[in-house]
C-alpha positions in Angstrom: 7.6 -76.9 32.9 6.7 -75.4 36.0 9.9 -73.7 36.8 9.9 -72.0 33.0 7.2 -70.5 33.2 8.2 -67.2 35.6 11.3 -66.8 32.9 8.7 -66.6 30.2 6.8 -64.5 32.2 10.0 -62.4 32.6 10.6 -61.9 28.6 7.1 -61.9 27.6 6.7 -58.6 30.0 10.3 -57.3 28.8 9.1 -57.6 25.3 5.8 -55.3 26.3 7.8 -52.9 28.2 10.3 -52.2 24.8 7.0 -52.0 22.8 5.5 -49.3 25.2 8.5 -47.4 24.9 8.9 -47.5 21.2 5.1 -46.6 20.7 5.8 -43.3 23.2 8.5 -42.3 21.2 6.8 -42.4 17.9 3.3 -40.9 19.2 3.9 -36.7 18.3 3.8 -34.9 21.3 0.8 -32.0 21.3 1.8 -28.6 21.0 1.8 -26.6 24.4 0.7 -23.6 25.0 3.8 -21.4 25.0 4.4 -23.0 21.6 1.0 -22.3 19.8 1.8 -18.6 20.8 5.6 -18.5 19.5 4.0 -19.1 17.0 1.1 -17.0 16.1 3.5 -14.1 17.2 6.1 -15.3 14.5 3.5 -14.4 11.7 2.1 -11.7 13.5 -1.9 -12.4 12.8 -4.3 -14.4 15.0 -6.2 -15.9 12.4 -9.4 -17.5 13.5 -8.4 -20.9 13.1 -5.6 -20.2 15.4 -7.6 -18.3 18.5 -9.8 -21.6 18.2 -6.4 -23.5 18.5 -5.4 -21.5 21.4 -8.8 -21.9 23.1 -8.2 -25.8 23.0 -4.9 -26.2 24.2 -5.3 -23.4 26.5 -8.4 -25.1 28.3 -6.6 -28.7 28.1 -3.7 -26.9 30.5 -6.1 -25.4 32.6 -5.3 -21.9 31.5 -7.4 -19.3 30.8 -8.0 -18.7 27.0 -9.7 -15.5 26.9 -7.2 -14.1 29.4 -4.5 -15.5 26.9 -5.9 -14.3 23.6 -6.2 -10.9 24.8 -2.6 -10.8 25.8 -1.8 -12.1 22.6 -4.3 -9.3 20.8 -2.1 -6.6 22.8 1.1 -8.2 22.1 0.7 -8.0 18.7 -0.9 -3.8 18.7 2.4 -3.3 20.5 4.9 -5.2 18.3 6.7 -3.1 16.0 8.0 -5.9 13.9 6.6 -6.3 10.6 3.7 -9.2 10.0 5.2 -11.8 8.2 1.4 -12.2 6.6 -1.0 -9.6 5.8 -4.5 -10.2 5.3 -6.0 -8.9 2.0 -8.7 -6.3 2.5 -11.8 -7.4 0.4 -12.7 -3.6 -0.7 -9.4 -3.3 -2.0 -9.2 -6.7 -3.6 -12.4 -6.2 -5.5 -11.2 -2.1 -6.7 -7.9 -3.9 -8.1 -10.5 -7.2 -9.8 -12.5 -4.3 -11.5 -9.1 -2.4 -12.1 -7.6 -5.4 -14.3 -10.6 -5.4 -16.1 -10.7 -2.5 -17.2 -7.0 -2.5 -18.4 -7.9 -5.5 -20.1 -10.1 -4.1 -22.0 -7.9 -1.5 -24.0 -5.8 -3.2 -27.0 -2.4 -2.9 -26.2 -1.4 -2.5 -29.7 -3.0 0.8 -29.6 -3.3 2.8 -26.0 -0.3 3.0 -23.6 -0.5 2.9 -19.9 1.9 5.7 -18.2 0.5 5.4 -14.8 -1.3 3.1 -12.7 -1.7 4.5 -9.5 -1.7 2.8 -6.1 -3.7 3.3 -3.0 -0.9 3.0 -0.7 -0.8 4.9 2.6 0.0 5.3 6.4 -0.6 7.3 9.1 -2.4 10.2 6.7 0.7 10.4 4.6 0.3 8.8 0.8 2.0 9.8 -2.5 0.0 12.6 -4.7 -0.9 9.7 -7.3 -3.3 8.5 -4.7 -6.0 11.4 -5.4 -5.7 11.2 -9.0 -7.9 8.6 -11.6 -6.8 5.0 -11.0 -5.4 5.1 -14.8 -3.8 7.4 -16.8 -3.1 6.6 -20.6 -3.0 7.5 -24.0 -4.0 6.3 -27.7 -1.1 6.3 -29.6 -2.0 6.8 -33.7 0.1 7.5 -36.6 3.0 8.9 -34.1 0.8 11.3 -31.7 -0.7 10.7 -28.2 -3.8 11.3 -26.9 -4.0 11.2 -23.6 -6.9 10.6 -20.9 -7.7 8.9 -18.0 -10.1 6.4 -16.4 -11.2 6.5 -12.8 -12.3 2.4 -12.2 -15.5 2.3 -9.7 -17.3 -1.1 -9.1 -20.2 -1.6 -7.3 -22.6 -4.4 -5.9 -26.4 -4.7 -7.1 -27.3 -1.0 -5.7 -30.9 -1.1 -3.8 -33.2 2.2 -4.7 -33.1 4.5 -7.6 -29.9 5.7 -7.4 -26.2 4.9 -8.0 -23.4 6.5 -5.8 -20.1 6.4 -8.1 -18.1 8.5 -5.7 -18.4 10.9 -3.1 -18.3 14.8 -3.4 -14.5 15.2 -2.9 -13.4 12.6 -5.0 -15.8 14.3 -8.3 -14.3 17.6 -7.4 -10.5 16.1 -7.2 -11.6 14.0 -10.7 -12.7 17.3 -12.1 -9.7 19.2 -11.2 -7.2 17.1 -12.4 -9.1 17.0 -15.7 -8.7 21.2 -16.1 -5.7 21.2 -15.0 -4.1 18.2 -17.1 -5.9 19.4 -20.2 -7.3 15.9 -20.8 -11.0 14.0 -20.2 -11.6 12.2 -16.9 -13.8 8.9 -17.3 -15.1 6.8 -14.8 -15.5 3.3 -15.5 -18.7 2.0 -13.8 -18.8 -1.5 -13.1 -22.5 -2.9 -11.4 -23.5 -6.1 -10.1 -22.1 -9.6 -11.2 -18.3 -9.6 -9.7 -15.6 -7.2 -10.0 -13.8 -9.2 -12.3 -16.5 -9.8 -14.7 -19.4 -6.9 -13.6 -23.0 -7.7 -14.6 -23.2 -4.3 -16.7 -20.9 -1.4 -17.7 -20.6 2.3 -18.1 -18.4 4.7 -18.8 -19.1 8.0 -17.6 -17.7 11.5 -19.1 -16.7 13.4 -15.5 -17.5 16.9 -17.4 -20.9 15.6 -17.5 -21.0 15.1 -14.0 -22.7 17.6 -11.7 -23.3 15.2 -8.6 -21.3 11.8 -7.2 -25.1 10.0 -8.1 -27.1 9.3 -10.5 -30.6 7.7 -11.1 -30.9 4.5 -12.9 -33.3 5.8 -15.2 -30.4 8.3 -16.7 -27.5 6.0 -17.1 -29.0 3.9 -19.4 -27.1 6.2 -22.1 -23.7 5.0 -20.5 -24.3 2.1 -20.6 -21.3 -0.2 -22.9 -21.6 -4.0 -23.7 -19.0 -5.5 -21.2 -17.6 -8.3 -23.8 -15.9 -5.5 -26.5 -12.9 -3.3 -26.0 -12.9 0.4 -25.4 -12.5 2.7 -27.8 -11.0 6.4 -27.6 -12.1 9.1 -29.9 -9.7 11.4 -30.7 -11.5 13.6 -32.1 -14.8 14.3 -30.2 -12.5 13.5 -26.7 -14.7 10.4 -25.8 -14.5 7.1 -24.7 -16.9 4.1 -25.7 
């Protein structure tokens, strides 16, 4: 009995010793450093989640994680590979929310949409249909077109008395286009609420329009129920 005991011994610490192994090799191995940044580079954003990920494993290496995310930040400035990701600008998200709303709201059966501009640009260079109303369409009845065109503007719960639409350049561009296209210019006002379904609405004639404000007290007259469609006048050249 005595002399089986060291063979047990012997198997019983063989057994442990293919058990330790086996658990090593199916415990994931933490991603270093180098590999954290591969990656972050690959999709060309350092997202917030990820600079905390970096601080972690860079502080576990002993490394120094601000030293690291800056090189990363100026890696990425430098890099002229495209970002596999971009991250969506709120502003813009919320002008194209109001946008679809707006479109929504004319009855396909009866108005055509010819041109839907885009805000695209770089560097200072953009295409012409950038400084002209976000919409331009027409009412189509017994066999003739009426066209016009709708600038879409949506704005938060304004504090004060007054309501900025747009700025100076933009009304004068608005106006322009308008005398020289031959057609109205409207800008859709969406206030308050979200941009996808505003709080209230208005629709502003631009030949009206003598300054990029106006006071709350004035605009009631504007003013259009947000739940019906919009109708074109042919005749009198307004929308409602």
């Amino acid at each position: 009995m005595t002399r089986m005991l060291p063979i047990t011994l012997i198997i019983l610490g063989g057994i442990l010793l293919i058990a330790g192994f086996a658990l090593l090799l199916k415990t994931p191995k933490a991603e270093s450093l180098s590999q954290v940044i591969s990656a972050v580079k690959a999709d060309g954003i350092l997202t917030p989640k990820e600079e905390k990920l970096i601080r972690d494993v860079a502080q576990s290496e002993g490394q120094n994680a601000d030293a690291t995310i800056a090189q990363i930040r100026q890696d990425l400035e430098e890099s002229e590979e495209d970002s596999e990701t971009e991250l969506i600008d709120p502003n813009q998200k919320a002008g194209l929310d109001f946008e679809k709303f707006v479109v929504q709201k004319f009855d396909k059966k009866y108005f055509k949409i010819w041109n839907w501009a885009g805000d695209k640009y770089v560097e200072g260079r953009y295409a012409d249909t950038t400084t002209q109303p976000d919409i331009q369409l027409s009412l189509k009845l017994r066999g003739i077109s009426y066209p016009f065109a709708v600038e879409c503007k949506w704005r938060s719960e304004p504090k004060g008395d007054f309501i900025r639409f747009a700025n100076d350049d933009q009304l004068e561009r608005y106006k322009a286009f308008a005398q020289n296209e031959n057609y109205p210019v409207f800008i859709a006002l969406g206030i308050g609420g979200k941009p996808s379904n505003p709080a209230e609405l208005y629709i502003l004639p631009i030949q009206e329009l003598n300054k990029p404000v106006l006071h709350k007290a004035g605009i009631g007259k504007y003013r259009k129920k947000v739940d019906s469609d919009f109708f074109f006048d042919q005749e009198s050249n307004s929308l409602r």
